[in-house]
VOGU-3710 file (C-alpha; in Angstrom, 3 decimals, decimal comma):
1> xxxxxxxxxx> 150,827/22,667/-150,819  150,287/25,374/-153,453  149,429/29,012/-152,494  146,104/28,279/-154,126  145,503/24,955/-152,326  146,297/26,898/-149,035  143,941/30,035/-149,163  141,278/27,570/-150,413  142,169/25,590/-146,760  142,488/28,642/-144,975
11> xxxxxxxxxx> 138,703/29,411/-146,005  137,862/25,856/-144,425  139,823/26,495/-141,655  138,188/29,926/-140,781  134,219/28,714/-141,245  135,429/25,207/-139,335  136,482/27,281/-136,400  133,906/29,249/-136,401  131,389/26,246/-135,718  130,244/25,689/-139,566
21> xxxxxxxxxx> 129,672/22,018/-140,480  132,232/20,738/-143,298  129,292/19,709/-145,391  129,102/19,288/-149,158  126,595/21,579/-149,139  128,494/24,476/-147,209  131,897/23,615/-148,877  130,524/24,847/-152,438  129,070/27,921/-150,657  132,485/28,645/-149,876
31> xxxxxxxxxx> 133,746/28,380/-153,420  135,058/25,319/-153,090  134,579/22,807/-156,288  133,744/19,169/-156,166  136,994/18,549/-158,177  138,917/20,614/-155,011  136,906/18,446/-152,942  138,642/15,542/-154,181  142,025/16,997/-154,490  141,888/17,793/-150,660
41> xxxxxxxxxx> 140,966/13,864/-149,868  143,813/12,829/-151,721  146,193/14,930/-150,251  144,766/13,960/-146,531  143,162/17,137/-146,065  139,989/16,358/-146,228  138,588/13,333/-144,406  135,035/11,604/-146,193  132,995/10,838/-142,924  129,743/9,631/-144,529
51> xxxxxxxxxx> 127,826/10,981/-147,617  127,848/14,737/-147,985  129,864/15,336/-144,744  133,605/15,929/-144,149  136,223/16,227/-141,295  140,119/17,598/-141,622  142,566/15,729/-142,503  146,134/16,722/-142,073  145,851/18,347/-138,410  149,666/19,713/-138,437
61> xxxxxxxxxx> 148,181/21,964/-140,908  144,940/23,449/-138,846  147,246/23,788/-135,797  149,884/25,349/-137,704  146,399/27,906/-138,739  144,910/28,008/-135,718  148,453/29,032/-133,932  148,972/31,777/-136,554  145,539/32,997/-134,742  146,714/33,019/-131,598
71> xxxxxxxxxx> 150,028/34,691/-131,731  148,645/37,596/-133,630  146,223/37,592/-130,633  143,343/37,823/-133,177  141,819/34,857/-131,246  142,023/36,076/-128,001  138,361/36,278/-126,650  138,149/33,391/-129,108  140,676/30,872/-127,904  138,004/29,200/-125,537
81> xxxxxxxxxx> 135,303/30,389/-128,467  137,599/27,432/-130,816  135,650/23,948/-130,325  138,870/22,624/-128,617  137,214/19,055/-128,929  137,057/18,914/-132,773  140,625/20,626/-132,527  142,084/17,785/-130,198  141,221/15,503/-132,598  143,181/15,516/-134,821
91> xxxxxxxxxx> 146,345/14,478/-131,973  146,551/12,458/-129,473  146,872/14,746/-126,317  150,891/14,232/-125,882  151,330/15,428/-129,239  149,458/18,391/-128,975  150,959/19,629/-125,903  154,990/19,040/-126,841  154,003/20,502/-130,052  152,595/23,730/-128,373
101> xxxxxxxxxx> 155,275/23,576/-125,475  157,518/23,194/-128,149  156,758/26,215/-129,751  156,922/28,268/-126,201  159,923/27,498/-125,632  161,154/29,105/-128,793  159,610/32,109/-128,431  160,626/32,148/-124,680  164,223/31,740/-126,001  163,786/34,530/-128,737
111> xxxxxxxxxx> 162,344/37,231/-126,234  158,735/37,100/-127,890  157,185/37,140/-124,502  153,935/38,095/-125,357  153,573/35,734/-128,223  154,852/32,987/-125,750  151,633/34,420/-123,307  149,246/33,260/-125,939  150,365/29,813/-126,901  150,306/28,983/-123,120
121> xxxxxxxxxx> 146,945/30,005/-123,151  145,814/28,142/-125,684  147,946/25,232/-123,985  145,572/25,621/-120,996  142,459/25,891/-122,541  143,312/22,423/-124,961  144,613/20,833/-122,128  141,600/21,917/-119,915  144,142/22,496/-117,027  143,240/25,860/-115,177
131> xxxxxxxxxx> 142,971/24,190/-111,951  145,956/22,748/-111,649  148,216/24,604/-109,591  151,864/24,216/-112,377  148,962/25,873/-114,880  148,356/28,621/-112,924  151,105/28,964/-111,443  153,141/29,366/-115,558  150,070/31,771/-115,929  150,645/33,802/-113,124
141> xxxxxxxxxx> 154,903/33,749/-114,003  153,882/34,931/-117,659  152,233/37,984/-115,748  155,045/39,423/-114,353  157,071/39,200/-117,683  154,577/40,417/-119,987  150,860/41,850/-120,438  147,749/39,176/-120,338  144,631/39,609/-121,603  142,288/41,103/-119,014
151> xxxxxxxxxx> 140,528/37,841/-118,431  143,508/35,864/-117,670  145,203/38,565/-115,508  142,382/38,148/-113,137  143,663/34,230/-113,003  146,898/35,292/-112,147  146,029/37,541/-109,551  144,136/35,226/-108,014  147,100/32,559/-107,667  149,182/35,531/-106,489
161> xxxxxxxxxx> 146,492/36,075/-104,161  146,623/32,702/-102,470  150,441/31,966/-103,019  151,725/34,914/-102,103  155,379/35,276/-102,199  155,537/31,647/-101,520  155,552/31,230/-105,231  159,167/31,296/-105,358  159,706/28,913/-102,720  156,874/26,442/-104,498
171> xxxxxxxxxx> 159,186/27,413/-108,035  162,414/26,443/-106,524  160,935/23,376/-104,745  159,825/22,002/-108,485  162,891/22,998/-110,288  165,059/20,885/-107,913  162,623/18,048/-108,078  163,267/18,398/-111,956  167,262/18,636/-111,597  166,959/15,420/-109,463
181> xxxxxxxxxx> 164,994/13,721/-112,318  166,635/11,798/-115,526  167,398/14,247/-118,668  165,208/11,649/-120,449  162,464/11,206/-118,087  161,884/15,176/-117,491  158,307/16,304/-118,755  158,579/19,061/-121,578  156,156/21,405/-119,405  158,523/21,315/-115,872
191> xxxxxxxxxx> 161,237/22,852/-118,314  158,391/25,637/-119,587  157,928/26,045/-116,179  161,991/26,292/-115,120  163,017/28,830/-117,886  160,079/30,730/-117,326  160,551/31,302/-113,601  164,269/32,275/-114,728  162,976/35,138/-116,945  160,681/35,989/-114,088
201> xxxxxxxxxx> 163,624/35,988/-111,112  165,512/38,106/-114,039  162,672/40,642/-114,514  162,316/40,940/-110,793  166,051/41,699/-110,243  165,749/43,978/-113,337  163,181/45,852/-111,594  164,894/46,179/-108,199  167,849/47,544/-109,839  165,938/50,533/-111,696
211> xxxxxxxxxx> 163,783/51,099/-108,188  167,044/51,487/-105,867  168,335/53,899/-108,398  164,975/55,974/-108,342  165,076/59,002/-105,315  163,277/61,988/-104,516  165,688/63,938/-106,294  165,601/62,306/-109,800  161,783/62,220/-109,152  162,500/66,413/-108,855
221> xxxxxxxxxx> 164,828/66,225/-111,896  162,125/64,703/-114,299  159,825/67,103/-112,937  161,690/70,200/-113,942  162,589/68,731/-117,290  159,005/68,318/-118,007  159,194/64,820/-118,374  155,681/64,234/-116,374  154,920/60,874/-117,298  158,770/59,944/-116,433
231> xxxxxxxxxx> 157,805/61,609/-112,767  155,026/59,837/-111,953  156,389/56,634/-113,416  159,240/57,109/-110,883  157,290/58,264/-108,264  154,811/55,192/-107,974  157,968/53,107/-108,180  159,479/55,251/-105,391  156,740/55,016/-103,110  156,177/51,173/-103,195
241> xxxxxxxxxx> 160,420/50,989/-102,727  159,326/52,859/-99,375  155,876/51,798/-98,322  154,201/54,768/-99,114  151,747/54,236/-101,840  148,843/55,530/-99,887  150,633/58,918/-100,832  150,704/58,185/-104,427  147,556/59,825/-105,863  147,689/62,815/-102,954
251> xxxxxxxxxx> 150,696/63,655/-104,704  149,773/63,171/-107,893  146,795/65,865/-107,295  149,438/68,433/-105,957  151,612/67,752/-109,593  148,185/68,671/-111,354  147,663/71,742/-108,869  151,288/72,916/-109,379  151,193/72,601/-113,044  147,601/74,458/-112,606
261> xxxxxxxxxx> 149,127/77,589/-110,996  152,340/77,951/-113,282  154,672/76,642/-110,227  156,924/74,578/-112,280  159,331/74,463/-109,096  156,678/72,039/-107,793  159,066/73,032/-104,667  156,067/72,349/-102,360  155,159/68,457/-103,604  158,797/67,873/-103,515
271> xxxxxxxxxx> 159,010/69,102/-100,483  156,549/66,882/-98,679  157,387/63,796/-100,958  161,013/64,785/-98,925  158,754/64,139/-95,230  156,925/61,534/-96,525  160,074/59,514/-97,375  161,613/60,279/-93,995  158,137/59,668/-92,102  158,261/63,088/-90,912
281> xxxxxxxxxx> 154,985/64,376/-92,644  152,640/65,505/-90,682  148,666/66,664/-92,962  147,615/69,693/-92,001  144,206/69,949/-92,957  142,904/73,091/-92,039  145,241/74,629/-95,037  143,658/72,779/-97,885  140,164/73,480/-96,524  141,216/76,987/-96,665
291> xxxxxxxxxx> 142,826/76,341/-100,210  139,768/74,329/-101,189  137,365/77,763/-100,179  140,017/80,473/-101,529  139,733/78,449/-105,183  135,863/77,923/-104,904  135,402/81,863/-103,845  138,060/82,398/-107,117  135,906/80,011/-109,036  138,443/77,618/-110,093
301> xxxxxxxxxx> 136,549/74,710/-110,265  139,438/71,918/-111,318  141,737/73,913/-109,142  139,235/73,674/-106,195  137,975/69,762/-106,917  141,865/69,244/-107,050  141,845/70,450/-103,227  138,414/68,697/-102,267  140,422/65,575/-103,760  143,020/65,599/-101,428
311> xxxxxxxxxx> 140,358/65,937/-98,656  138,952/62,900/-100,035  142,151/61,308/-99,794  142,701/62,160/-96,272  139,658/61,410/-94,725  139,886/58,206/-96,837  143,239/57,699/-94,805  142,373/59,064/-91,817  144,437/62,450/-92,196  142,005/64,939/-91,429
321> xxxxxxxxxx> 139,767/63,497/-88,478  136,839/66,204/-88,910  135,862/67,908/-91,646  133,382/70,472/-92,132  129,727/69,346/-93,626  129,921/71,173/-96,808  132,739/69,292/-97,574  131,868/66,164/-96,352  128,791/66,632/-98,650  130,859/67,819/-101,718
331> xxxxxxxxxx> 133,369/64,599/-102,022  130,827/62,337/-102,167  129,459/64,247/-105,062  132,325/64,928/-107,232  134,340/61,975/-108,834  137,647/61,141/-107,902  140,218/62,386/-110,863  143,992/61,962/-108,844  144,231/58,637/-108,237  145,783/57,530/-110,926
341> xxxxxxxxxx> 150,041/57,641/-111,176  149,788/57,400/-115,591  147,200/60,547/-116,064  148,865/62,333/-118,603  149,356/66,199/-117,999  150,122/68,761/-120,649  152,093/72,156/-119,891  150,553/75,329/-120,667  151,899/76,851/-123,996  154,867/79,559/-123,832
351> x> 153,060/81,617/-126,503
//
C-alpha cells in the first residue's frame, strides 16, 4: 500500500470510527475520487454493499489503525466510544482476540507496560468480558504494574475490593491448572494472565525490598537534604511498612509548619515520627490549641490553619477527646490542606 493510498485510508478510517456512514456521498466529501473508490475495491479495501454504500475491506488494516489509537492512548475515553460491532466484523472473534493477546504479550515482554494496559482494554471492551472474573482479575494485575485510566482503576479496585489478597491464591490456583494442561491445548489469554501475574509478584517483591530499606532515619536524611518530595515519598511508604498511615497527613502538616518557621532540623516531626514507630506517642492536645491561638493572636493564618489541621486530624482520630467550641466551629469551616503525602513544598530563598 502506497503512502498515498494509506493517508487516503487513514481519512476513512478516522470518519468510520467516528460513526460516519461509508457512503458515496460522504466518501467524496472526504476527498476521496470515484477512481480511488475503485482502486480501494480492487485492492479489498473497500467492500460495495449496495448502490452508493460501502463497508471495509481488508480488516488487518483498520485494526492495525485502530491499535495505533489505542497505544498512543488517544482513544482512551473513546475505546468503548469505537462501534466495537462494525469493528468485530471484520474477524471472527478467535482471531481478534489472539491477534490482540498477541500483541500484549509483546509489549509485556518488552517492558511497555502501559501500552500493554491499553490493548487489554480494548481486549475487554471487543470481547465484552468485564464480568468475568480472569477479565478483571488481568485488569486489576495491570494496576499494580502500571497507571490505568481513571475509569478502569475504579474496576480494579473494585475486584481488589472483593478478592482481597486472595487474588494470589485464585492466580496460583489458575496457573497450575494451566501447567497441568497440554502446551497445545493452553488458551492464549491463561498465558496473558500467567506472565502478567509474574510481573506483578516481581513488582510486589520490588516494592518490599525498597520499603524494608526505608527508616526514620533516611526519612530524616532526605529531609535535611531538602529532598521534600523524596521525604514524604518515604514517609507514606514507611508508615504503611508499620501500620501507621493514620499519622501520615498529621505529619505531613508538621513538615509544612517546620518549613514555615525556618526549622530545617524538623527535629520535632522526627522526633514523634521516632514514638509513633515505637507506639510510644502519646497527642497532647492542649499544646497545639495553644499553638493554634499563639499563631492566630500573631496572625499567621497558614501557620495557624496548619495547627487547626492537626486538630482536625485528631478529633478525626480520636486524639483530642474535647475540644474547645471555637475550634470545633473553625475546622468545619476551613478546608483540609495536609492530607496529602505528594504536596509539593518549596524552601524559602537564601537571598
Amino acid at each position: 500500500m502506497t503512502n498515498k493510498v494509506k493517508e487516503k485510508m487513514k481519512v476513512i478510517y478516522e470518519n468510520f470510527i467516528n460513526g460516519m456512514p461509508l457512503t458515496a456521498a460522504n466518501l467524496r466529501n472526504w476527498g476521496i475520487s470515484t477512481y480511488n473508490i475503485n482502486q480501494f475495491i480492487e485492492n479489498g479495501l473497500l467492500i460495495r454493499a449496495h448502490h452508493g454504500y460501502y463497508e471495509l475491506g481488508n480488516g488487518e488494516d483498520y485494526y492495525a489503525y485502530c491499535k495505533s489509537l489505542f497505544l498512543s492512548g488517544k482513544q482512551n475515553q473513546g475505546v468503548k466510544g469505537i462501534n466495537m460491532g462494525k469493528f468485530l466484523g471484520f474477524f471472527s472473534d478467535d482471531d481478534i482476540i489472539d491477534d490482540i493477546i498477541r500483541d500484549i504479550l509483546k509489549l509485556l515482554d518488552e517492558k511497555k507496560l502501559l501500552e500493554a494496559s491499553r490493548l487489554f482494554i480494548t481486549l475487554m471492551n471487543v470481547n465484552l468480558s468485564w464480568e468475568q472474573e480472569k477479565y478483571r482479575m488481568g485488569l486489576y494485575l495491570f494496576s499494580m504494574v502500571t497507571e490505568l485510566p481513571e475509569e478502569y482503576v475504579e474496576i480494579a479496585a473494585d475486584y481488589r475490593l472483593i478478592v482481597g489478597s486472595l487474588w494470589l491464591q485464585r492466580w496460583q490456583e489458575m496457573v497450575k491448572k494451566i501447567k497441568d494442561t497440554p502446551d497445545d491445548s493452553q488458551n492464549s489469554f491463561d498465558k496473558l494472565l500467567m506472565n502478567l501475574g509474574s510481573l506483578a509478584l516481581q513488582h510486589i517483591k520490588e516494592y518490599e525490598v525498597e520499603t524494608i530499606n526505608i527508616s526514620v532515619d533516611s526519612i530524616y536524611q532526605q529531609l535535611l537534604n531538602k529532598n521534600i518530595d523524596g521525604a514524604l515519598g518515604s514517609l507514606r511508604s514507611y508508615l504503611t511498612k508499620v501500620n501507621k498511615r493514620e499519622y501520615e497527613a498529621f505529619l505531613v502538616a508538621l513538615i509544612k509548619i517546620d518549613m514555615a518557621d525556618e526549622d530545617f532540623t524538623f527535629i520535632r516531626t522526627i522526633s514523634i515520627l521516632s514514638l509513633v514507630s515505637k507506639d510510644a506517642y502519646s497527642f497532647n492536645a492542649e499544646a497545639y490549641i495553644r499553638s493554634y491561638y499563639d499563631e492566630k493572636r500573631a496572625r499567621r493564618e497558614k501557620v495557624s490553619n496548619l495547627y487547626l489541621e492537626i486538630l482536625r486530624i485528631a478529633n478525626d482520630n480520636g486524639w483530642a477527646l474535647k475540644l474547645p467550641r471555637d475550634i470545633q466551629l473553625a475546622i468545619t469551616q476551613v478546608p483540609a490542606t495536609s492530607n496529602d503525602a505528594t504536596l509539593k513544598f518549596t524552601y524559602p530563598s537564601n537571598n
